[in-house]
C-alpha positions as CSV (number, residue, x, y, z in Angstrom):
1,X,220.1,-136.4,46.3
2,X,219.3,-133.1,44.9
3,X,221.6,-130.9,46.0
4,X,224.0,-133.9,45.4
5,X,223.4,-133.4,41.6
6,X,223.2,-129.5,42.2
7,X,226.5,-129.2,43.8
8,X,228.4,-131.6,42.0
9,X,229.2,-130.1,38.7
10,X,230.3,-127.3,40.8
11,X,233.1,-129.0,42.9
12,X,234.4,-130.5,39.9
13,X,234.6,-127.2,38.5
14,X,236.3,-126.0,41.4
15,X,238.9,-128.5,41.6
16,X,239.7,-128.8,38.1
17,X,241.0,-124.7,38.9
18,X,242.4,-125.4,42.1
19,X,245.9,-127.0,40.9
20,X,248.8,-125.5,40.5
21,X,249.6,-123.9,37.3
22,X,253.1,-122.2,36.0
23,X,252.8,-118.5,34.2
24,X,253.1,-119.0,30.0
25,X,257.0,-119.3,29.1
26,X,257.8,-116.6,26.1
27,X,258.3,-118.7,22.8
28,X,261.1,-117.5,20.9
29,X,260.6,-117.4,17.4
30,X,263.3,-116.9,14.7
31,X,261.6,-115.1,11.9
32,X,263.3,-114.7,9.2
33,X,263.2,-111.9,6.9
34,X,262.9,-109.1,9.7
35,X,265.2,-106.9,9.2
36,X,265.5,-104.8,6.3
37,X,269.0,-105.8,3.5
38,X,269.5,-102.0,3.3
39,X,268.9,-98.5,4.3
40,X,265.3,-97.9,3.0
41,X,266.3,-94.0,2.3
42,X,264.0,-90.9,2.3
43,X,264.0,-88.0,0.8
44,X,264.4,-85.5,4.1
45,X,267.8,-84.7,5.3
46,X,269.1,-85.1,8.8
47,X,272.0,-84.5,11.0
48,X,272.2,-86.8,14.3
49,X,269.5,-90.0,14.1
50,X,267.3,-88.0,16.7
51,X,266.1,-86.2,13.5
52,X,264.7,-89.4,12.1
53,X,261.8,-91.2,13.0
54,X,258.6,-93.4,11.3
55,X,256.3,-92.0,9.1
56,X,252.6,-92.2,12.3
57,X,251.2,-95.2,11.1
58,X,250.4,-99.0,12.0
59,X,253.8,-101.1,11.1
60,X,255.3,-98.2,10.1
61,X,258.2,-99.1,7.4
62,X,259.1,-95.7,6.2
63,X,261.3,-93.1,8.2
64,X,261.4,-89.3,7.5
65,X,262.5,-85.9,9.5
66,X,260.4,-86.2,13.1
67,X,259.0,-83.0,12.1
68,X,257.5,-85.0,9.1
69,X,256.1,-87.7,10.7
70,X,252.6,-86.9,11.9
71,X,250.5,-88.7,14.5
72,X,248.5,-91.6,14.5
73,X,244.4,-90.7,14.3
74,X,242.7,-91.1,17.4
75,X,240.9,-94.1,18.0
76,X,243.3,-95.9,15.5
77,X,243.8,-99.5,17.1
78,X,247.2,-101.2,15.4
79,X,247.5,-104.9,15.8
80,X,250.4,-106.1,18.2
81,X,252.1,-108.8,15.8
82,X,255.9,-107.8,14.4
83,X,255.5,-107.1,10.8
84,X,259.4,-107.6,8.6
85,X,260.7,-104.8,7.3
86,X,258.7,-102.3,9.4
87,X,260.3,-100.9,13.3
88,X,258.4,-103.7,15.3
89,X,259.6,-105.3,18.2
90,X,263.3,-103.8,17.3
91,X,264.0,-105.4,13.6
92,X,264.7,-102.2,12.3
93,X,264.8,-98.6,13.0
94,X,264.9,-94.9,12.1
95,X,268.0,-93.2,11.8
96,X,270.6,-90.7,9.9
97,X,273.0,-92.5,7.4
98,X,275.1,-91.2,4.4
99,X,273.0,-92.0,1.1
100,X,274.4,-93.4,-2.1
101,X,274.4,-89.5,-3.4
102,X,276.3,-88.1,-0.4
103,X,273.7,-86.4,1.6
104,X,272.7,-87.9,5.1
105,X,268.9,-88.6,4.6
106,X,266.5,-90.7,7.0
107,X,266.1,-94.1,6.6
108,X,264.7,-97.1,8.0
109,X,268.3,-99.1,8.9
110,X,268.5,-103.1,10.1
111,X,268.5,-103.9,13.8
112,X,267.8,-102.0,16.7
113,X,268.5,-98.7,17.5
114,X,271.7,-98.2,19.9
115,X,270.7,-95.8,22.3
């Protein structure tokens, strides 16, 4: 009777992990406000979008010449949820464009990058 009462939470425990169970299913999520309504322009002047990238930090909403951007510090953990207006998960991204002055600058443009 003992080992009854010993065993048995553990064979329910075990059979309540033994079914079958299908992987997580991605959940797509509109969100809207992602992407930003216009070029978000820099001051740093560029050729070819390869010039361009975001300013090293978490969520990064800012481009600027690649030369300009710095890296992150060490040990710096960013969180992995996709912030509007920044480059996460593709809503926007860094490249050259033709500035309301004339000059091509950097700037942090809607959508994805076409590569």
């Amino acid at each position: 009777m003992t080992v009854v009462r010993t065993l048995a939470p553990s064979v329910i425990l075990l059979l309540g992990c033994a079914g079958p169970s299908s992987p997580p299913q991605p959940q797509q999520v509109s969100q809207p406000g992602t992407a930003v309504e216009s070029p978000v322009f820099s001051t740093d002047s560029c050729e070819i979008d390869d010039d361009c990238a975001p300013v090293a930090t978490c969520h990064a909403d800012k481009c600027v010449r690649r030369e300009q951007a710095g890296t992150l510090p060490s040990g710096l953990m960013c969180t992995m949820e996709c912030r509007g207006g920044s480059v996460d998960c593709g809503y926007n991204h860094c490249g050259c464009a033709p500035s309301p002055s004339g000059p091509k600058l950097c700037a942090l443009l809607a959508g994805a990058a076409k590569r």
